[in-house]
C-alpha positions in Angstrom: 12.4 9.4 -4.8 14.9 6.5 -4.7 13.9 2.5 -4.2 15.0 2.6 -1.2 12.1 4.3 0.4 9.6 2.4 -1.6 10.9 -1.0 -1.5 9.0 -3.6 0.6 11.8 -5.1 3.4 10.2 -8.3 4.3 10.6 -10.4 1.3 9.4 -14.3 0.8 12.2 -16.0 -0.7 12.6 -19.2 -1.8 16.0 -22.0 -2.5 17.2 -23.4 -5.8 16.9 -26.7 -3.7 13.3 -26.2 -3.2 10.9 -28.1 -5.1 7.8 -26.7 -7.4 5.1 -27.3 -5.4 6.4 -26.1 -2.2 6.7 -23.0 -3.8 3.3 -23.0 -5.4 1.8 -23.2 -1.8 3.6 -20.6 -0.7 2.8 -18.3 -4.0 -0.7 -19.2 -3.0 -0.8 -18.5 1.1 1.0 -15.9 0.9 -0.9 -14.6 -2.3 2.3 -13.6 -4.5 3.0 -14.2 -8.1 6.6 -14.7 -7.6 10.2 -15.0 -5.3 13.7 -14.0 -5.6 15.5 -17.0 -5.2 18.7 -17.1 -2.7 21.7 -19.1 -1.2 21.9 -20.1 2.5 23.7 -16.6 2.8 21.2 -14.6 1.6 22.9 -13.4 -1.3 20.1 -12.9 -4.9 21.2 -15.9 -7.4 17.9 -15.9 -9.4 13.9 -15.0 -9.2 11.4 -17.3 -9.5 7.5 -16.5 -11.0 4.4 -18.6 -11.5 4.8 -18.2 -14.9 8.1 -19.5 -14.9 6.2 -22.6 -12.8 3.8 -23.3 -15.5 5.6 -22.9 -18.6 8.9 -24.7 -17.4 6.9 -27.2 -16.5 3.7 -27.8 -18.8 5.9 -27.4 -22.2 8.6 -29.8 -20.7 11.7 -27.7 -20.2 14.4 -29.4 -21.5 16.2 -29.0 -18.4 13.6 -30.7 -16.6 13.0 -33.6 -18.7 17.1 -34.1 -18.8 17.0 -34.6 -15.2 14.8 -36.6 -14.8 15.9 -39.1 -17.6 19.4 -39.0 -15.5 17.6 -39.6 -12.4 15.1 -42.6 -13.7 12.2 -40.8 -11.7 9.6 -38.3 -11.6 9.9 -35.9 -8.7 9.1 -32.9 -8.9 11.3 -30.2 -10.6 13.3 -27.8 -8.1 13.2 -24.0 -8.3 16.7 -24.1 -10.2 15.0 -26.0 -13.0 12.8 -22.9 -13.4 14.1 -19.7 -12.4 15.4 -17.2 -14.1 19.1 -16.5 -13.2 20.8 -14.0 -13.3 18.0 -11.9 -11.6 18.4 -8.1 -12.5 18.2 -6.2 -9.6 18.4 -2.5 -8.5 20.1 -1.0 -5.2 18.5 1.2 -3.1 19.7 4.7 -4.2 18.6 3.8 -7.9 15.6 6.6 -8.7 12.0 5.6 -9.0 12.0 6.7 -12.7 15.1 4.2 -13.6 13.5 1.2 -11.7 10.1 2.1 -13.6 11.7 2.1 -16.9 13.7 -1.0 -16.3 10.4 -2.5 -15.3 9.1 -1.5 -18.7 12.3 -2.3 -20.5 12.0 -5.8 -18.9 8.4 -6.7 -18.9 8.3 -7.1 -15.5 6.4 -6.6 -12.6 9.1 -7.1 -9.2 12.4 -6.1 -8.8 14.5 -7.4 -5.7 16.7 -5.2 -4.0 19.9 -5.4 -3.6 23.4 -4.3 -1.0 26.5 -5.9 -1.8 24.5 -8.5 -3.7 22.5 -9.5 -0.6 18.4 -9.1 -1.1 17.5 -6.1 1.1 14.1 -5.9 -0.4 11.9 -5.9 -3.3 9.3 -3.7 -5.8 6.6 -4.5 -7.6 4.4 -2.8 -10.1 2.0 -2.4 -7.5 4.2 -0.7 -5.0 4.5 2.3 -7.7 0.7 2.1 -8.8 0.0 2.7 -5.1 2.6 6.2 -5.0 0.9 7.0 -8.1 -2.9 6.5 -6.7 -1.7 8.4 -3.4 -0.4 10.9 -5.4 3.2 10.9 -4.0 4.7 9.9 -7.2 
């Protein structure tokens, strides 16, 4: 089985220019734990998780805190400030088993997809536990 049939098309992405807590609302409605983060062209630059939020932000990144002593204020940090970037990401004719040992490798639970560098889709843990449950995988 490759990505490709698994992945999950309709992906909630997120900007480098948007700011923490817009993306905390969305985490919450729309009940996700993370985003891939792209440009106004839709190509992958980085991915974005709430643990990323929370421990950029409550141990005081030093990218954060540099910013804002440039700035002389206290808005809120932007998804740049937090994500991870590069993001690793597979393509759609990468096999089940390579994206689940990546996942392993990696430590981590979603994997955006990727054609020509532009996100075509996304994993997660849960898309594989549900094959497994089903037993299709």
């Amino acid at each position: 089985m490759l990505t490709g049939e698994i992945m999950e098309p309709m992906v909630i992405t997120v900007q480098e220019d948007d700011s923490i807590y817009e993306i905390c609302d969305i985490f919450q409605e729309a009940h996700i734990h993370g985003a891939p983060v792209v440009d106004d062209d839709g190509r992958l630059v980085g991915i974005v998780s709430y643990k990323d939020v929370l421990f950029g932000t409550l141990f005081g990144d030093t990218k954060i805190g540099e910013q804002e002593k440039k700035d002389g204020d206290k808005s809120a940090p932007l998804v740049r400030d937090v994500m991870t970037a590069p993001a690793f990401s597979a393509r759609e004719e990468t096999p089940i088993e390579e994206l689940c040992d990546t996942m392993w490798q990696l430590h981590v639970h979603h994997i955006p997809v990727t054609r020509e560098d532009k996100l075509v889709g996304i994993v997660s843990s849960l898309d594989i536990c549900r094959l497994v449950a089903e037993g299709d995988l």
